[in-house]
C-alpha positions in Angstrom: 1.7 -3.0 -11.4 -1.3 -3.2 -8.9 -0.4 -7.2 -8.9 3.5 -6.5 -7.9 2.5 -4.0 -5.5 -0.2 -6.2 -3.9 2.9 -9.3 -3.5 5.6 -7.0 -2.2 3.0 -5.6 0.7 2.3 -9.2 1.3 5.6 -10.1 1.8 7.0 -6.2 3.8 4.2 -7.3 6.2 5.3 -10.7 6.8 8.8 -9.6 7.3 7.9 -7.1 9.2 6.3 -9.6 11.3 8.7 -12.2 11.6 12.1 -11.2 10.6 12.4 -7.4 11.7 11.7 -5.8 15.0 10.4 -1.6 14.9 8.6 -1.8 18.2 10.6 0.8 19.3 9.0 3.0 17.4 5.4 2.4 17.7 3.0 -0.3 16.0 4.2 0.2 12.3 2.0 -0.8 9.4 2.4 -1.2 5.6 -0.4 0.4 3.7 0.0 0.4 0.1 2.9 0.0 -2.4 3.3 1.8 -5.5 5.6 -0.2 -7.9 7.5 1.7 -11.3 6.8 0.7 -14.5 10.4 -0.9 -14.3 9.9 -2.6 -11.8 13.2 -1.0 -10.1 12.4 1.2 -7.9 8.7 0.7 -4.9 7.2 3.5 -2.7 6.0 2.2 0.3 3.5 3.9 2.3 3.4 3.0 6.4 1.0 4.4 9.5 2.2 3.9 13.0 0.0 3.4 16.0 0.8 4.3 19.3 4.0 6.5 18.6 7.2 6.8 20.3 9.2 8.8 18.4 8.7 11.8 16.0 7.6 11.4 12.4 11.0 12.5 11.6 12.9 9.6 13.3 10.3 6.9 12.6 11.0 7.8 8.8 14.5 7.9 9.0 14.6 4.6 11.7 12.5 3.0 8.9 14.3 3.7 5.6 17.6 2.8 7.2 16.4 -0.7 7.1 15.6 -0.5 3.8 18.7 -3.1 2.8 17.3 -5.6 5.2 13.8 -5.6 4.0 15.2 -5.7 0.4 17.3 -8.8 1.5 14.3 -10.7 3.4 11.9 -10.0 0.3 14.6 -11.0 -2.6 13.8 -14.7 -2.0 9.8 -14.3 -2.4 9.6 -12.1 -4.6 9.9 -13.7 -7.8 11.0 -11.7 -10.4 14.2 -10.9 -12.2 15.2 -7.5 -10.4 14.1 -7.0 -6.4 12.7 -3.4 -6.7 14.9 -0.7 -4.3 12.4 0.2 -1.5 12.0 3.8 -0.1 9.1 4.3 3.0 6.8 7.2 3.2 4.3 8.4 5.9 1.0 7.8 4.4 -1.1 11.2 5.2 -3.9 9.6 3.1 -5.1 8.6 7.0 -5.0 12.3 8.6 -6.8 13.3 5.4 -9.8 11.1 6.1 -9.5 11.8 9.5 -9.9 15.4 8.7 -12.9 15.5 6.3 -14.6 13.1 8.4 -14.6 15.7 11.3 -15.4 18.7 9.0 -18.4 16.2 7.6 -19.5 15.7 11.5 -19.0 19.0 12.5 -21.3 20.6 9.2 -24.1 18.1 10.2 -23.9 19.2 13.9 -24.3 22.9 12.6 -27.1 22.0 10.2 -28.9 19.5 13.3 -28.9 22.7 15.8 -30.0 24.8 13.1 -32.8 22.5 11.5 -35.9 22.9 14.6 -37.6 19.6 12.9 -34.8 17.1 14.2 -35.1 18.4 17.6 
């Protein structure tokens, strides 16, 4: 599955590139791809940069394009069914964000409570 998912990232990105335009909503990226067993059905995860519109109507801008990124990818994608695409915001990004701070945050308690590293 990982090697499907890789190949249908490859090729979202490359259409996303050249065949279909969502600068309107910010600088949209493809992040990972989770495939099904059956090959039917693909989650695709995306971040955006630079924001113009809410989450809300970058998601639903996004998966209404859905038939047009399945019709781009049908050609490369050579296998006997093109998998049925469905976009999610991937929060896996705020979540590192966020432990990252807490981490810097806890050593910035423990450096101004520690008198040696002064």
């Amino acid at each position: 599955m990982d090697r499907v998912g890789n190949q249908v990232l490859d090729i979202l990105c490359g259409i996303l590139t050249k065949n279909i335009n969502l600068s309107q909503l910010g600088f949209v990226t493809f992040t990972h791809v989770d495939v099904a067993p059956d090959l039917r059905t693909a989650n695709v995860y995306y971040s955006v940069l630079g924001r113009k519109k809410s989450d809300k109507e970058i998601n639903i801008a996004i998966n209404q394009k859905r038939k047009a990124f399945k019709k781009f990818m049908s050609p490369e994608l050579h296998l006997k069914n093109t998998p049925d695409l469905h976009f999610y915001y991937d929060e896996s990004l705020l979540y590192t964000d966020k432990i990252n701070k807490l981490l810097h945050d806890v050593k910035l308690k423990k450096d101004e409570n520690d008198p040696e590293h002064s």
